[in-house]
N, C-alpha and C positions, 0 to 999 in steps of 0.2 A: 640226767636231764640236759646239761649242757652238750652231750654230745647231739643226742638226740634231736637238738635244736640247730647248733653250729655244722654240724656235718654237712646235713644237706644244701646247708647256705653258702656254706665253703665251698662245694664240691660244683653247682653252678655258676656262683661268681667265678673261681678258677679258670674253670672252662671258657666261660664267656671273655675274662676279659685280661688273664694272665696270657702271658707268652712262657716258654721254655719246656722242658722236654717232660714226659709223661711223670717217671721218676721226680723231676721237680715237682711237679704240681700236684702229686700226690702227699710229698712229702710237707708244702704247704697248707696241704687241707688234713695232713692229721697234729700238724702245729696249730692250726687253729683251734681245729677242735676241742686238742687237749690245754689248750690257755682259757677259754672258756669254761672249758667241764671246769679245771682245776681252781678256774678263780672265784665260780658260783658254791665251789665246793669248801674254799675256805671263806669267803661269805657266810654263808650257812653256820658254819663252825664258830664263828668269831661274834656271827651274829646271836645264836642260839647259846651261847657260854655265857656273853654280854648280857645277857636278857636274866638267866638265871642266876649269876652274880650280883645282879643291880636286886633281883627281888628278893633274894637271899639275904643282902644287908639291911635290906629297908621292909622285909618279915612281909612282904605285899608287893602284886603289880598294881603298875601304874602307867597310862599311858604316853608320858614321855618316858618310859623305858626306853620303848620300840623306835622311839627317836633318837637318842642320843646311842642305842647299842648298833643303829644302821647307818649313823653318821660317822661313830667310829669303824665301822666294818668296813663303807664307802672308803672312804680315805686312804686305811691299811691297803685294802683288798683292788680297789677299784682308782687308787690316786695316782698311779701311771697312764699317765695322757696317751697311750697306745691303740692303733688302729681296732683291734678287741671292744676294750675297755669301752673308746670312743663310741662304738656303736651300741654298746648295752645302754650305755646313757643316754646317751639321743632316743633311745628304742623308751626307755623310762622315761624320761622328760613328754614327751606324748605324750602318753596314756596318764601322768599328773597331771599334767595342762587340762585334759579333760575330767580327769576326778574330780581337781578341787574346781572347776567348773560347775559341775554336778552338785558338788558340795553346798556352795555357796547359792545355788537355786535352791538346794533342800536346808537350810538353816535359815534363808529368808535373807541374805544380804544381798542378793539381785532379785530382780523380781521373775519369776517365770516366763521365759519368752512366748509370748502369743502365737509366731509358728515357731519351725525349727532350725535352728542357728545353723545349721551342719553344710548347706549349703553355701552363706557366706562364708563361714571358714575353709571349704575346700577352693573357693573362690579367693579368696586372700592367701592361703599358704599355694595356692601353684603361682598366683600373680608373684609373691613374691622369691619364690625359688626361681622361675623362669627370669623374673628380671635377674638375679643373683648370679643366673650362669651365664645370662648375656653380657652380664657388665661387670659382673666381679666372682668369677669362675674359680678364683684360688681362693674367697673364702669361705666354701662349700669342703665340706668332706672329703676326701680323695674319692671313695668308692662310688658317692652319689656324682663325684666329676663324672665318671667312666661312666656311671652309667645314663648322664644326659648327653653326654659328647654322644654315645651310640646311639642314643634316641632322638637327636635333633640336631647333630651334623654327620656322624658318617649314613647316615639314615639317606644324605642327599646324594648318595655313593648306590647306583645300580650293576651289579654285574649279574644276576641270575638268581635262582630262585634261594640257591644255598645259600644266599646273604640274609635271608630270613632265618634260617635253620641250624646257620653254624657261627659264620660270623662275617659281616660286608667290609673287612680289611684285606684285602689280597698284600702278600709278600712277595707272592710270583706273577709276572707277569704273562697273560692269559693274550 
């Protein structure tokens, strides 16, 4: 699964926004790949042992199993602050934000919003990434650096049409 996921993410980010030679950037994108597969793969493992050891002692599951055998799997698995890592979590933190969002309309501790929220919040997270990169660029992601520096400054870089299709940085001059 994690190849299947990270490959193809590697293999256009690479493209798009690494420099060096064919060989290197191949060699990049099946290092990715394989720290992903490998780190989902010992997740999985640490998390799914954790789970049947905890209900194993305690003769029954329980739903803070699944918490405490993911917290400790996190930690082990996922507690190196590496460019990998970094993006699984932000990729996870998401989709929580919106769960327990969800959640908490369905148990009744907010009240159901009359229309749909999705709009203000896409309206509030690009306000506030866009101001992030205009005013404080190094403390964004590396990867989402590169790719709003492409999107909203060399974007102001015209040379032909290949700047759309490959990439608008020339090395040579033309």
């Amino acid at each position: 699964y994690g190849a299947k996921i990270r490959a193809p993410h590697a293999l256009v980010m690479t493209f798009l926004f690494k420099s060096g030679s064919l060989r290197e950037k191949l060699k990049s994108i099946a290092q990715a790949t394989y720290a992903h597969s490998r780190n989902l793969a010992y997740f999985v493992f640490t998390y799914k042992g954790l789970l049947a050891a905890q209900s194993r002692l305690q003769g029954k599951k329980i739903p803070f199993h699944s918490f405490l055998a993911a917290c400790i799997g996190g930690w082990l698995v996922f507690g190196d602050n590496n460019p990998i890592n970094s993006q699984i979590i932000m990729y996870l933190l998401s989709r929580i934000l919106f769960g327990l969002s969800r959640l908490a309309v369905e148990k009744g501790y907010i009240p159901q919003p009359k229309q749909d929220p999705f709009p203000l919040v896409a309206a509030l997270v690009w306000g506030t990434v866009l101001w992030l990169f205009e005013y404080h660029k190094e403390t964004l992601q590396p990867s989402l650096q590169s790719s709003m520096t492409y999107l909203y400054e060399d974007s102001e870089v015209w040379h032909d049409l290949s700047d759309f299709l490959i990439y608008n940085k020339r090395t040579d001059s033309k």
